[in-house]
N, C-alpha and C positions, 0 to 999 in steps of 0.2 A: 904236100906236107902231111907227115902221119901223127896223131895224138898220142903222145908217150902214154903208156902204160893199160893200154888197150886189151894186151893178153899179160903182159907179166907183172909184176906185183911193183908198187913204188917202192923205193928201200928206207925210207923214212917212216912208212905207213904202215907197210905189209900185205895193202893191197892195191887190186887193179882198180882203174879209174869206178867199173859197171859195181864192182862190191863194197863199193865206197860209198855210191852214190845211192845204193837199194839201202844201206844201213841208215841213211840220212831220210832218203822215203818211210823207211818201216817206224822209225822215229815218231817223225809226223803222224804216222797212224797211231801209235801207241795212246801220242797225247790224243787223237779225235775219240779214240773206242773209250781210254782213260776217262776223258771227260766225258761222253753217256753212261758210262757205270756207274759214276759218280751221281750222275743225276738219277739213275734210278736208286741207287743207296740211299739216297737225301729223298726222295719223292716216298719211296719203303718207310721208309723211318718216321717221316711224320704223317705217315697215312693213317688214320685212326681203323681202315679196312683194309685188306689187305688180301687178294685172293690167292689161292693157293696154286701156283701153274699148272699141277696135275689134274686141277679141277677142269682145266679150263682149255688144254693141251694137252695134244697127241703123245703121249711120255716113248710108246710104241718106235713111231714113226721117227721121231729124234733121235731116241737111239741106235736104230737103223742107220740115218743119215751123220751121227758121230761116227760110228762105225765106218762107212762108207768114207768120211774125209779122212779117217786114221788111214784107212788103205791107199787110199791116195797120196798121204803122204811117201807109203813106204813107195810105193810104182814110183815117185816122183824121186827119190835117191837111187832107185835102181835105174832110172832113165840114166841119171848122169852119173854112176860108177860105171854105165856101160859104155859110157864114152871114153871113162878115163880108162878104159880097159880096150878102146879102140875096136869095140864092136857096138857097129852104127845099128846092124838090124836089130839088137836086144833094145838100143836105145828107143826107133821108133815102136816096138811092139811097147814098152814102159810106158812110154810117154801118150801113146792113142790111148794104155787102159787108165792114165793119170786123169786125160782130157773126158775119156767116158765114164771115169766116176763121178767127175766133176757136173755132168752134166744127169748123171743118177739124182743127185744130190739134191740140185734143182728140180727136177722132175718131184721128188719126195715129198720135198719144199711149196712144190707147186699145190700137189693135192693136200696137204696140208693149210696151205691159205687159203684153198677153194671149201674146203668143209666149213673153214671160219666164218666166210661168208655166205654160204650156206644158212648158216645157222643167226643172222642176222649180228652176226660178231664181226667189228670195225674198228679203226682207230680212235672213232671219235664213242664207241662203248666206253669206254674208260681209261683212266691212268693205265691202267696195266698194259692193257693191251694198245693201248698207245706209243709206249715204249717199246713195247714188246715187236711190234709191227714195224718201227724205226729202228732199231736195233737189228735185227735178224733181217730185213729189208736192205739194209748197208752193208750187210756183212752180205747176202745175195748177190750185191753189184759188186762186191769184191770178186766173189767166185767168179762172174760174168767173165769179170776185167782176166783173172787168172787162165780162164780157161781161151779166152780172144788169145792173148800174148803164147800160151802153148800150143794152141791150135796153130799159130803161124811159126812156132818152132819146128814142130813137127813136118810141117806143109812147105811154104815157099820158103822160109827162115831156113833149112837144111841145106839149104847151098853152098852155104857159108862154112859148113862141115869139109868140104873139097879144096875150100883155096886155104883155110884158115881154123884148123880143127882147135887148137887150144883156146881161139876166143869164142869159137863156137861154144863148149866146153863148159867155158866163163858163163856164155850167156844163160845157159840149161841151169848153172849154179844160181846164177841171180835169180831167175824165174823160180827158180827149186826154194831159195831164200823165203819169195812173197809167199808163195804158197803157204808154206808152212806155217807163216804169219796166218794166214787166212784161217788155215787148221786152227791154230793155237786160241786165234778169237772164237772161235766155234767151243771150244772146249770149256770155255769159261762161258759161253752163253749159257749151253744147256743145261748144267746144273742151275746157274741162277733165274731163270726163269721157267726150267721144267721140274727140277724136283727142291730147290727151296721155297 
């Protein structure tokens, strides 16, 4: 027995089961990332101190590594218009430079938290960096999770391009979805906690 609407769209909904159910996921993130913002807003606000991100963070390196997720996003739509264009080898050359910016990113990320500690800077230094460490920490295991789930599109997940190219397709869309999620949480981190 096969699960209706696997590769083509419900006609009540206008979509397939997988982009139905990433918009119901992304959801859920909204409200998790919504609600730390919030608390760093509220923690801001009634802080009588308040330190300045640029003081205290790599402004350099962050910007580097927005940059770096911005391109990733674009790799990451060029992966999947190369599918809808039914050329597989543009797909996986997209989709390897998606997963190896992805993993730049982290590398950036890394020496970035290793200077912090370095420098005797932890979570439990202060409110800021407290948040600051939870915040960008979560959004880390996002990328993780992003790049695990690509890395196996590209790899043994491409199989599924020969029997079943349209949910194939689907799937690169859906993964193409979170990402861009991931992007868009980054893009709201680093101003608020690098240069406000």
């Amino acid at each position: 027995m096969e699960i209706p609407y696997t590769s083509a769209v419900h006609p009540e909904t206008g979509l397939y089961n997988a982009k139905g159910g990433i918009w119901l996921f992304l959801a859920s993130e909204v409200m998790l990332f919504g609600a730390l913002f919030t608390s760093y807003i509220l923690l801001r606000v009634g802080a009588t101190e308040w330190p300045h991100g640029s003081a205290i963070l790599n402004v350099p390196l962050a910007t580097l590594n927005t940059v770096v997720l911005i391109t990733s996003s674009v790799t990451m739509v060029m992966s999947w218009a190369s599918l809808m264009m039914k050329n597989f080898g543009r797909y996986r050359l997209y989709m390897g430079l998606t997963i190896l910016l992805g993993l730049t990113f982290l590398v950036v990320k890394s020496f970035e938290y290793g200077a912090k500690f370095e420098h005797g800077l932890f979570p439990s230094t202060s409110t800021f960096l407290a948040i600051y460490f939870t915040m960008t920490g979560l959004h880390g295991l996002h990328v993780i999770g992003g790049i695990i789930v690509n890395s196996y599109l590209w790899g043994p997940g491409r199989k599924l391009w020969k029997t079943d190219p349209q949910r194939f397709t689907n799937r690169i869309e859906v993964a193409g979805l979170y990402w861009h999620f991931v992007d868009i949480v980054w893009i709201f981190l680093f101003p608020v906690f690098y240069l406000l």
